[in-house]
KOLSEZA-863542 format. One line per field, with one value per residue: residue number from 1; residue in one letter; x, y, z of N, C-alpha, C in turn. Coordinates in pm, 1 decimal. Layout:
<volos>
num = NUM	... $
residuo = a	... $
n_c1 = X	... $
n_c2 = Y	... $
n_c3 = Z	... $
ca_c1 = X	... $
ca_c2 = Y	... $
ca_c3 = Z	... $
c_c1 = X	... $
c_c2 = Y	... $
c_c3 = Z	... $
</volos>
This chain:
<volos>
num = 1	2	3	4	5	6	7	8	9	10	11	12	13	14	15	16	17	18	19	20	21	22	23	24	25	26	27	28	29	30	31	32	33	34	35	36	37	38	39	40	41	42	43	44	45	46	47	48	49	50	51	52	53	54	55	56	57	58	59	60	61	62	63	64	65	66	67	68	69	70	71	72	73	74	75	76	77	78	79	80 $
residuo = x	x	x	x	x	x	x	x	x	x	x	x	x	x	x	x	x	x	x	x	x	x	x	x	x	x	x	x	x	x	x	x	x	x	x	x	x	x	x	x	x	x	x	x	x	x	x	x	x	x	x	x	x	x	x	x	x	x	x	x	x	x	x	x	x	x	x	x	x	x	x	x	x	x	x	x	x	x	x	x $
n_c1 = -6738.8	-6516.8	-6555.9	-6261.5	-6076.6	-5964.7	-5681.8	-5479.9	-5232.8	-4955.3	-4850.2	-4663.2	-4545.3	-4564.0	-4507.3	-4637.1	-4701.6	-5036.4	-5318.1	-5596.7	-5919.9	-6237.6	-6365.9	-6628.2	-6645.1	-6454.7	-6332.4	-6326.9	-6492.7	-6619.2	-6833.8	-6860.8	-6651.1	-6632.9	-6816.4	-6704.5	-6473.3	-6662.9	-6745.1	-6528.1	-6500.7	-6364.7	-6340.3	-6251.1	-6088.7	-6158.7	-5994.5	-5966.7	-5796.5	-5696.3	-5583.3	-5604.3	-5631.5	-5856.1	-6011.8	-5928.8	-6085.9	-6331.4	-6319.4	-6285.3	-6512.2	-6712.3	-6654.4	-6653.9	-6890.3	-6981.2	-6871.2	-6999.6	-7273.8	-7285.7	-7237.1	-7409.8	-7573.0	-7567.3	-7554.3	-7361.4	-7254.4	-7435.3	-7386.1	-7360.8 $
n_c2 = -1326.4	-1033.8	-701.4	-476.3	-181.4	-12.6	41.9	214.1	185.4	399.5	556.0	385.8	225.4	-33.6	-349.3	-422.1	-431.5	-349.4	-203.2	-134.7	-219.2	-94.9	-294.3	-436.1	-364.3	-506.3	-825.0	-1063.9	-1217.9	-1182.2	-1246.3	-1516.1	-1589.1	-1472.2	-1689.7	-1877.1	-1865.8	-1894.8	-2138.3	-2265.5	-2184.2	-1969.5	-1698.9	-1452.2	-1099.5	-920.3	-714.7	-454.3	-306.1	-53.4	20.8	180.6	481.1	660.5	848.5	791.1	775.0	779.0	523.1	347.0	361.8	326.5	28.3	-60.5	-55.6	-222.9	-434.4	-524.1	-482.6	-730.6	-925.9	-876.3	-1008.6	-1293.3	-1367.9	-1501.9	-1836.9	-1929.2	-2038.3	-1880.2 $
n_c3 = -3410.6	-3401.4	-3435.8	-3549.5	-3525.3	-3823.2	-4052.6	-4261.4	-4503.1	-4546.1	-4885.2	-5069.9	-4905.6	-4887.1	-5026.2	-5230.6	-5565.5	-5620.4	-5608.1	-5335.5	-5304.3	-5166.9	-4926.3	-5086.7	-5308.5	-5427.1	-5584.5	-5384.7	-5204.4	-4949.9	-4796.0	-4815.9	-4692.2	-4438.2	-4389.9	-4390.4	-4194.7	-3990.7	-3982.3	-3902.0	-3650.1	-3571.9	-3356.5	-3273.8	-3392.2	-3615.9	-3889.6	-4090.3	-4358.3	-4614.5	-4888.0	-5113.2	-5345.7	-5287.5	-5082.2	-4769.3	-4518.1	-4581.8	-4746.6	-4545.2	-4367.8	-4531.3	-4570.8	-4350.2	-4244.1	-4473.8	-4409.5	-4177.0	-4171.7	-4354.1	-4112.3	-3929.4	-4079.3	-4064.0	-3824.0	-3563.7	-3478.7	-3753.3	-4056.6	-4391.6 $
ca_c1 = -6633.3	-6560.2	-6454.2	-6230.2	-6038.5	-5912.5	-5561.6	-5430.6	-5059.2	-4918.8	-4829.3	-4472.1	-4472.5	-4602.4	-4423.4	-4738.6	-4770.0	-5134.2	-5404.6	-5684.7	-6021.4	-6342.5	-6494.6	-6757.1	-6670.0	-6367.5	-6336.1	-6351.5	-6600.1	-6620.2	-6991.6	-6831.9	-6486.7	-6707.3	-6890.2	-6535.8	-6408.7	-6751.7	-6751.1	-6417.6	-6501.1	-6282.7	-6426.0	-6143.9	-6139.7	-6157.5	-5997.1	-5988.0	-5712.7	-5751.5	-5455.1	-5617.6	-5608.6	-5952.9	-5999.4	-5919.7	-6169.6	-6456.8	-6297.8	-6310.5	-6609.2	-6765.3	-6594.3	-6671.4	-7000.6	-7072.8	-6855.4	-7134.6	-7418.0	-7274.8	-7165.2	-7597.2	-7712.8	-7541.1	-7468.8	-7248.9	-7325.3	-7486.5	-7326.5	-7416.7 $
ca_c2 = -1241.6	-882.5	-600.6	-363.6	-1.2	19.8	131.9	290.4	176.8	516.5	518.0	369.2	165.0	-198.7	-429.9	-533.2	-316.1	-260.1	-86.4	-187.9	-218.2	-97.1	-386.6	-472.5	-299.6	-565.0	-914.8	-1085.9	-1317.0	-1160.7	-1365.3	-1675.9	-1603.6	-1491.2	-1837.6	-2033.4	-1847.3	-1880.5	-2269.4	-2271.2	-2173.8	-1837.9	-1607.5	-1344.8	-996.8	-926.4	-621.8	-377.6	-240.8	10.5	48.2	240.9	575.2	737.4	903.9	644.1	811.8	744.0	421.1	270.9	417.7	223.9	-86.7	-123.9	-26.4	-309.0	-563.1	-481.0	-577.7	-922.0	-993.2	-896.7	-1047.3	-1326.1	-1425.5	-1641.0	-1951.0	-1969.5	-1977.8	-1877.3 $
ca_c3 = -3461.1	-3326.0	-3575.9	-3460.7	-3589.1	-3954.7	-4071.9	-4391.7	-4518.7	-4652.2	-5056.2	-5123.7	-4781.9	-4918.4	-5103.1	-5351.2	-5676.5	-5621.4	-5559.8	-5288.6	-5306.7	-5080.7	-4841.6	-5140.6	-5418.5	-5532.4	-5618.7	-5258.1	-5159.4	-4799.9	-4737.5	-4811.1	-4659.6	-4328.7	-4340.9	-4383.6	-4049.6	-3882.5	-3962.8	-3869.9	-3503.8	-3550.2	-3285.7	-3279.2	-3400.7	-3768.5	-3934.2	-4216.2	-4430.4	-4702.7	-4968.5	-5268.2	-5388.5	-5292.3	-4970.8	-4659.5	-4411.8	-4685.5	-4781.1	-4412.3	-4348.4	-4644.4	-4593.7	-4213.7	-4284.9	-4557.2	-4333.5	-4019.1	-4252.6	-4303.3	-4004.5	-3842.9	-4117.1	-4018.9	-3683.2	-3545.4	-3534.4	-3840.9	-4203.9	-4514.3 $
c_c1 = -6657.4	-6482.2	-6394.4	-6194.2	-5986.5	-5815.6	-5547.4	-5289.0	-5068.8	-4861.1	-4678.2	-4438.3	-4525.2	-4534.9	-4500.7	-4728.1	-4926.2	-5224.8	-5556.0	-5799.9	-6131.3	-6367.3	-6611.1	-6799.7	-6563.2	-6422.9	-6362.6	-6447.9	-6597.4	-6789.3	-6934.3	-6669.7	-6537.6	-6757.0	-6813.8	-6481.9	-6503.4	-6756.6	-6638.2	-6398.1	-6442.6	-6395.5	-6349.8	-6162.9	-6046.1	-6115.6	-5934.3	-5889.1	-5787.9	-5654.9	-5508.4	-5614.7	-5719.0	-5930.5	-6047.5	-5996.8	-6286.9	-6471.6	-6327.4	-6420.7	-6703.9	-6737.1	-6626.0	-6810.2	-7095.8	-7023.1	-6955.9	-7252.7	-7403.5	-7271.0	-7346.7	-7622.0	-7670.6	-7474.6	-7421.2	-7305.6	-7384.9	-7372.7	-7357.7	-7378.1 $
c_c2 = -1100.0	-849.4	-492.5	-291.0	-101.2	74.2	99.9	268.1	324.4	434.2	508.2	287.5	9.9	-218.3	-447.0	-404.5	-294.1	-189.5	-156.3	-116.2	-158.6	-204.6	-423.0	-422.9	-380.0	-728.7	-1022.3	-1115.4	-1323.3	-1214.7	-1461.6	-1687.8	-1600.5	-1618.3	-1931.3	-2029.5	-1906.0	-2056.4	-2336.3	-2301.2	-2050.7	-1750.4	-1478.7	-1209.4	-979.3	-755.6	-576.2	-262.1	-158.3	52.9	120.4	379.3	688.8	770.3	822.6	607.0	741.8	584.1	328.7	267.7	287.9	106.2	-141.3	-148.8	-171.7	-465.6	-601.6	-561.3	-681.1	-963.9	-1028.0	-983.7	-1173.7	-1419.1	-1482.9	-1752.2	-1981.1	-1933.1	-1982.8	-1937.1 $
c_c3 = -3414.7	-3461.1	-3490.4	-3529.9	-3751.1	-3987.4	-4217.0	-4407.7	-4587.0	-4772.3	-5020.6	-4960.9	-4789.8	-5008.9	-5221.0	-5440.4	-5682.4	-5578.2	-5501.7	-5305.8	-5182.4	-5019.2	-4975.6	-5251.1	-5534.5	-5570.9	-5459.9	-5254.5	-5024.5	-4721.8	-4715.8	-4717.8	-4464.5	-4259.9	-4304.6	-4192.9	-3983.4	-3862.1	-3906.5	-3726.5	-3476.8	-3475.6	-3219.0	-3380.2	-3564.4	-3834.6	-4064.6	-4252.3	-4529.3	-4791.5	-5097.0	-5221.8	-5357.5	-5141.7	-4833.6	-4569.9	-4472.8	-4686.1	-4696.2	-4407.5	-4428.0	-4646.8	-4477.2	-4229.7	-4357.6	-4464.1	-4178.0	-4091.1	-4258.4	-4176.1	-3922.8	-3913.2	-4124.3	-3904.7	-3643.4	-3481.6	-3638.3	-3990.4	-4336.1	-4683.3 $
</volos>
């Protein structure tokens, strides 16, 4: 799996009433959701939204950040 850039919906341009989470700070089972793709065979490029309220730069930042750590720790071919 490759990771690539990160985009930000502006406020009032999604359909969903709420409010997104960090990469590793919500409910998301992004270990096990990793392992599903990786057993899967998915070897395509994986990316990262950010729909909440705190500051988007930070938010990415933090979210790419914790999705990198899974991904080394890891590697493809193997699943956890």
């Amino acid at each position: 799996m490759k990771l690539c850039r990160t985009t930000r919906r502006l406020p009032g341009g999604g359909r969903h009433p709420y409010l997104g989470e960090v990469l590793g700070e919500g409910v998301l089972n992004l270990p096990g959701a990793l392992a599903l793709l990786r057993r899967l065979g998915y070897q395509g490029w994986v990316s990262v939204e950010y729909e909440g309220v705190g500051d988007p730069l930070d938010a990415a930042r933090r979210g790419v950040a914790y999705l990198r750590s899974l991904m080394e720790a890891s590697p493809a071919g193997t699943a956890r």
